[in-house]
Structures are given as C-alpha cells and as structure tokens.
C-alpha positions in Angstrom: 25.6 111.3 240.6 23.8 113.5 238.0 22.6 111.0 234.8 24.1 112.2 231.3 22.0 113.6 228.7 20.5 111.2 225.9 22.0 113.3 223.2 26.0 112.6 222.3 28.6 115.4 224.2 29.6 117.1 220.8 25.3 117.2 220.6 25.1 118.9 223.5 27.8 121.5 223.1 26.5 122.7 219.9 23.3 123.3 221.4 24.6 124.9 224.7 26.6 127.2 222.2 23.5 127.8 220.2 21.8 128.7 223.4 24.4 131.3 224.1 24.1 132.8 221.0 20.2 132.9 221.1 20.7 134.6 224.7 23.2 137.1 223.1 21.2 138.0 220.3 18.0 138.8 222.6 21.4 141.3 224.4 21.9 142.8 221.5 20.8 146.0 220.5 17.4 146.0 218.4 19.2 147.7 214.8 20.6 144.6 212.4 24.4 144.5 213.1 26.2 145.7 209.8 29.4 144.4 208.5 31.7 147.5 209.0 33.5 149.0 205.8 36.7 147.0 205.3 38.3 151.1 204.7 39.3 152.4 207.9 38.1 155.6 209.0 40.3 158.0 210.7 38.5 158.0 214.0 38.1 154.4 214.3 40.2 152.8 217.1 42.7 150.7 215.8 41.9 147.5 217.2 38.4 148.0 215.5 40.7 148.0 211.5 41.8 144.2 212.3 40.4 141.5 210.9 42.7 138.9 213.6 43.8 138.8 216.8 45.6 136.4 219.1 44.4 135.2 222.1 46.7 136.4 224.4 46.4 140.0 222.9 42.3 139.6 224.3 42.5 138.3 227.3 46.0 140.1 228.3 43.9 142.7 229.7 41.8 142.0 233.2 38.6 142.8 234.6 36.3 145.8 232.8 39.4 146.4 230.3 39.4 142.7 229.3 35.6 143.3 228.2 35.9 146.7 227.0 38.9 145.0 224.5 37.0 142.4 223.7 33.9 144.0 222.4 35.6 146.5 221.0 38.0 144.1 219.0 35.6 141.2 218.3 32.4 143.7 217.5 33.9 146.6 216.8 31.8 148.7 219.4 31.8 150.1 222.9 29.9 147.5 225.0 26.1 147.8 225.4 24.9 147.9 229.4 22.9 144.3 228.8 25.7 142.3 227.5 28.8 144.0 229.4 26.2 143.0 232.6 25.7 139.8 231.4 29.6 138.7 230.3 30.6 140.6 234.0 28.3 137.9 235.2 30.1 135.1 233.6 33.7 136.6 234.9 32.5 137.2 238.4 30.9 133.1 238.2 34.7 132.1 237.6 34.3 131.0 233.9 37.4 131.5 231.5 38.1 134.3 229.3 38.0 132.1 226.8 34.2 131.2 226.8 33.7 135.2 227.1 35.5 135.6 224.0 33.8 132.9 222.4 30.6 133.8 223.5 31.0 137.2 221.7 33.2 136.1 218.5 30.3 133.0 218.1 27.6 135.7 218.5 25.5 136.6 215.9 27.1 140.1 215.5 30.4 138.8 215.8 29.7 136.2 213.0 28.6 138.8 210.7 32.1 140.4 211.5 33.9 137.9 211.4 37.3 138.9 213.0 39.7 136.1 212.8 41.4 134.4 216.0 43.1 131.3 215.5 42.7 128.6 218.0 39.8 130.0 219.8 37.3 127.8 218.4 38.5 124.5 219.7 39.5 126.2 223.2 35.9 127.6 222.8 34.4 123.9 222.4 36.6 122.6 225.4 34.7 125.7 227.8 31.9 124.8 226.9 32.3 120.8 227.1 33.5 121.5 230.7 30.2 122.2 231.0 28.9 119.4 230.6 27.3 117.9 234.1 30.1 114.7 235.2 31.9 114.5 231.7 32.7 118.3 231.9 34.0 117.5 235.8 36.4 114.8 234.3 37.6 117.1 231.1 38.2 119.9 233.7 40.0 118.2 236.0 42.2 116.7 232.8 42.8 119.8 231.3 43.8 121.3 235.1 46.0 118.5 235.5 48.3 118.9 232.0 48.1 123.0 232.5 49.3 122.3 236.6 53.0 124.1 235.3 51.1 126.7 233.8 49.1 127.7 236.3 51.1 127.4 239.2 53.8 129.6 237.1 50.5 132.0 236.4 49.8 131.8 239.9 53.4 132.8 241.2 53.2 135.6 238.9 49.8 136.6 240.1 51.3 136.2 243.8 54.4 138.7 243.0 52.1 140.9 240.6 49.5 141.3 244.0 52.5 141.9 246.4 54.0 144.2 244.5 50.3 146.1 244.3 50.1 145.3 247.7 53.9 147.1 248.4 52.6 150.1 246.4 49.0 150.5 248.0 51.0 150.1 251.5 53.3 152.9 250.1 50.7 154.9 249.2 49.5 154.9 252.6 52.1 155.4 254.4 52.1 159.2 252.0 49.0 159.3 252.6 49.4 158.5 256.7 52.3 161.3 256.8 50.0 163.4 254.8 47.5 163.2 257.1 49.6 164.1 259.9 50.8 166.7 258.3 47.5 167.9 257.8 46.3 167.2 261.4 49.4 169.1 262.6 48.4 171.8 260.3 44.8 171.4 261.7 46.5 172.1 265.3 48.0 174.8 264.2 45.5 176.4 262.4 43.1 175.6 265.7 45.6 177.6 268.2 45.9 180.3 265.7 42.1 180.4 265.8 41.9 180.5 269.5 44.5 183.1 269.3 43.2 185.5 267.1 39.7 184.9 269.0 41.8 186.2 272.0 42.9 189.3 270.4 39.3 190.0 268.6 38.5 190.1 272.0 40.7 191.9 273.1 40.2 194.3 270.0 36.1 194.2 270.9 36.7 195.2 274.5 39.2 198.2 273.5 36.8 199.0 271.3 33.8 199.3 273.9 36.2 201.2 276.1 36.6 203.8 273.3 33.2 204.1 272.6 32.3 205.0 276.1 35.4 207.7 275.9 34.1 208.9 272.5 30.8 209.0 274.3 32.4 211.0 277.6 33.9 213.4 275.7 31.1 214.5 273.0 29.2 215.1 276.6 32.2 217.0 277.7 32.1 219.1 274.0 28.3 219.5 274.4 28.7 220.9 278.1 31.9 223.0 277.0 29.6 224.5 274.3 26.9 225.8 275.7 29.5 226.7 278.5 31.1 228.6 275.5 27.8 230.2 274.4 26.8 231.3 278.0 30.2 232.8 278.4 29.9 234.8 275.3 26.4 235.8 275.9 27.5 237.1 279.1 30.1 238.8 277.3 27.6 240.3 275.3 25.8 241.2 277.9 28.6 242.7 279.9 29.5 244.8 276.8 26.5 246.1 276.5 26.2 247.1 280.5 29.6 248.8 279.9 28.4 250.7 276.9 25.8 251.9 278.7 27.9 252.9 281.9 30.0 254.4 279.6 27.3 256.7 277.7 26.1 257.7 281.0 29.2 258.7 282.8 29.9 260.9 279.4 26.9 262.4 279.9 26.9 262.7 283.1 30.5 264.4 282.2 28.8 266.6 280.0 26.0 267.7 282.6 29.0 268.5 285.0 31.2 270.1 282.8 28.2 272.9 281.2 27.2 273.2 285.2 31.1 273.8 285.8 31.3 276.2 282.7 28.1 278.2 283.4 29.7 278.7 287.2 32.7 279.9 285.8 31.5 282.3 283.5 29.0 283.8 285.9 31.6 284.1 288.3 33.8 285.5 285.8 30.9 288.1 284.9 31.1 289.5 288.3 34.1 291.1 287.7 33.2 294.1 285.8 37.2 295.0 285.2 38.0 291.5 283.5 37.0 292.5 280.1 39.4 295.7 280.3 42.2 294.2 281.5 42.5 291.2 279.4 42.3 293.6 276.2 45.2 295.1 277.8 47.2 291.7 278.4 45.9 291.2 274.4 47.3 293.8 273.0 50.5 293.8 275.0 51.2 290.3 274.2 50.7 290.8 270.4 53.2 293.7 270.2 55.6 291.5 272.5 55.5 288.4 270.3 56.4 288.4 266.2 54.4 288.0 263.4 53.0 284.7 263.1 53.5 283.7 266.9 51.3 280.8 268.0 50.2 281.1 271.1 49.1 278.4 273.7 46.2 278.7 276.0 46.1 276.3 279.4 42.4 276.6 281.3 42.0 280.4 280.5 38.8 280.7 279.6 37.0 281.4 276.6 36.9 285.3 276.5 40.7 285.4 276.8 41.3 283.4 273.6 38.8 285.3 272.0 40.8 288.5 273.2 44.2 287.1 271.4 42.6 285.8 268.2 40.8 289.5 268.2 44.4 290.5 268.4 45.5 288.5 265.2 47.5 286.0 267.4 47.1 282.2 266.5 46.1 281.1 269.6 45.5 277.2 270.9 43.0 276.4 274.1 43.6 273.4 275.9 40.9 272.9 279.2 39.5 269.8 281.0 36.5 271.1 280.5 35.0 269.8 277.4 32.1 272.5 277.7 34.4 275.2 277.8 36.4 273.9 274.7 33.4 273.4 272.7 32.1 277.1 273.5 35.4 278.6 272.2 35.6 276.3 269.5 32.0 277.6 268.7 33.0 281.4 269.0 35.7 280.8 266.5 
C-alpha cells in the first residue's frame, strides 16, 4: 500500500493545483494574456461577452466540442495546439470534465479573466483530492457510491443515446449498402454497354477496312478507265486525222479524174468539126422558142453549149458530175 505524503491532503491539493497551473502557463502562448474589454465587439462569439457560466452549459458538450466550448468560454479564445493536446490527454486518461474545466478556469489566463462559474471550485478541489494516492481511492469510491443513481441514470441515457447512434449508423448503411448496389448494378450495366459498343466499334473498324480496300479498288479502276479514256481519244484523234487525210486525197484524186475526164471530153468533142455550127443553131432556135427572161436548165451538156445559150441572152443553169467541167464554165462566165 502506497505511504501518504508528510504534508496535510488540503496541502497537497493546493500544490498539485499549483502544479497544474505552472504546467499550463509553460502551454500558454508566449504574449501576456490581457483582460478582454468588458464592451462587446460585434464579431465576438457570444459565449466570449459572459462573464458566468454554469457547469452543465460546459461540459454539455462532448469530446473536441466540449474543449473547443471551454476555452472559448473560460479564455475567451480558440484553443492553442499545446494545451488542446494536453487537456485531450487528460479526457482520453478518463479524468472528469470538471478538472478540465478547472484546470483552465484556475489557469493563469483564466484568472486574469475571471469568468464566473459557481460551484466549480469545490468540485474542482474534490478532482483533484481524488488524486490523492489511497485517500483519493477512498474519496472516489465515496463520491461513486452517493452519485450510483446518477450515473447509472447517465449511463442508461448514454446506452439509449449510443443505440440510437447505433440505429442511425446501421441506417445509414443499409442507404449506403442499396446505394452501392445500385451502383454495382449500374457498374454491370455500364460494363455490358462497354463490351457492346466495343462489338460494334468493331464492327464499325472492320466495315471500315472493307471500304477502304473498295475506295482503293475503284480509284484503280478510275486510274485504268482514264488512261483507257485518253487512249480512246487519242486514237480518235488519230483516226480523225487518217480520215482527213483519206478524205483530201480521194478529193484530189477526184479532181485528177475529173480534169482527165473533162480534157477527154472536150478533145473528143473537138473532133467533130460540125458541133460548133449546129449548137449555134439549137441556140438561137431555143431563144426565139422560149420568152423573154426564160431560165434555162443545163444537165451534163457541156461547157460550149451553155456558153452558146448565155451568147444567146438566155439565163442558163449547168448542172454536171463533173466538178472540172462546172468550174471551166463557171470560169468562162
């Protein structure tokens, strides 16, 4: 069994508590803590304006609220990363809210504040007399004893407060279960239309080929067609140009056949030495048979017999198939 301390308990309290405010002040930020302005400023929080609180309204709250209330009601600031660390430590150990809101309202900051909360000090004492090695065992287990109602009634309310967190956690997973389904059934869906549309790109990729290699088949078959095209028209050309020249020669050779033709004719012609004489005689009868302004036409006559009638004054018209002959008599007037 651990020995008591030589000093009295009250002794030893006061120094633990002095202790606690020695380690608090080495916490606390290195500017001097100044008394706020009792005006309040329109920014402030409100809990910062009050100069009391009870103790139920700081320690309603649980966890990183109940410190983040507490240091912002009993020192009127946000807490600092040392001390929040160091009263978290406390609260995670199992000590009381109470000795976490006495440690900060018996802090030197907090003193210099001075925010008023009735019934904490003695409460305050008691934490920290429960301290105390053997005689704190015996207070504890006092003060446990007379608070038994109280905390088993805190303890059913915890009990409900947790199952009904517990109902609405299981709730919320149950959404979130049927969400997830949901989504892996979307998933699925989203999957098939994947391998679906993979199909068809496919698909799509292979008709594509197909038409490339029939694009590809039939500029070869434009390429061959032109200079098909071109070969036709140059033999066209060509083919022209043989005709033309058949042409020109047979014209000529025409020509050649019809001067031979006429020279016969009018050499055979010349051997009759009556022609001349009678045709002036055929003239001259046929322009007092016909009236004036007669036109007279010629077929294959020869020349000297339309020279005859227009020596006569008759309009007369030659017509031959031989060009040679009409180009003579068109020559001789």
């Amino acid at each position: 069994m651990n020995r008591l301390p030589e000093e009295k308990p009250l002794e030893v309290v006061r120094n633990e508590i002095r202790a606690d405010a020695e380690s608090a002040r080495s916490r606390a930020p290195a500017q001097p803590a100044r008394k706020p302005p009792k005006t309040a400023s329109n920014t402030a929080p409100a809990a910062a304006l009050r100069d009391e609180f009870s103790i139920p309204e700081l320690s309603q709250a649980h966890f990183t609220s109940f410190l983040e209330q507490a240091f912002a009601a009993l020192l009127r600031r946000p807490p600092d990363p040392a001390g929040f660390d160091a009263q978290m430590r406390l609260l995670v150990q199992g000590r009381s809210k109470i000795e976490i809101l006495g440690n900060l309202r018996w802090s030197p900051e907090g003193r210099d504040i001075g925010v008023r909360v009735p019934w904490l000090l003695p409460r305050y004492v008691l934490a920290k007399c429960m301290r105390i090695p053997v005689l704190g065992y015996l207070l504890e287990w006092i003060v446990c004893l007379g608070g038994l109602p109280r905390i088993v009634r805190h303890q059913r309310a915890a009990d409900t407060y947790h199952s009904a967190r517990h109902h609405e956690v299981l709730s919320a997973f149950r959404g979130l279960q049927l969400e997830l389904e949901a989504a892996r059934t979307e998933i699925a869906r989203l999957a098939s239309g994947k391998v679906e549309l993979g199909q068809r790109l496919d698909g799509l990729n292979d008709r594509s080929v197909q038409l490339h290699a029939e694009i590809e088949r039939a500029a070869i078959d434009a390429r061959e067609l032109r200079h098909l095209v071109l070969s036709m028209n140059h033999w066209l050309a060509s083919l022209r140009q043989n005709l033309s020249a058949l042409e020109l020669a047979e014209a000529d050779q025409a020509r050649h056949a019809d001067a031979l033709h006429a020279d016969i004719a009018s050499r055979v012609l010349a051997l009759d030495a009556g022609r001349p004489a009678r045709l002036d005689s055929w003239a001259q009868q046929l322009a007092g048979m016909l009236p004036a302004g007669a036109q007279v036409l010629d077929l294959c006559s020869g020349e000297d017999w339309l020279a005859r009638l227009v020596g006569n004054g008759i309009e007369a018209t030659g017509i031959d198939t031989n060009t040679e002959v009409g180009s003579r008599a068109r020559s001789a007037g």
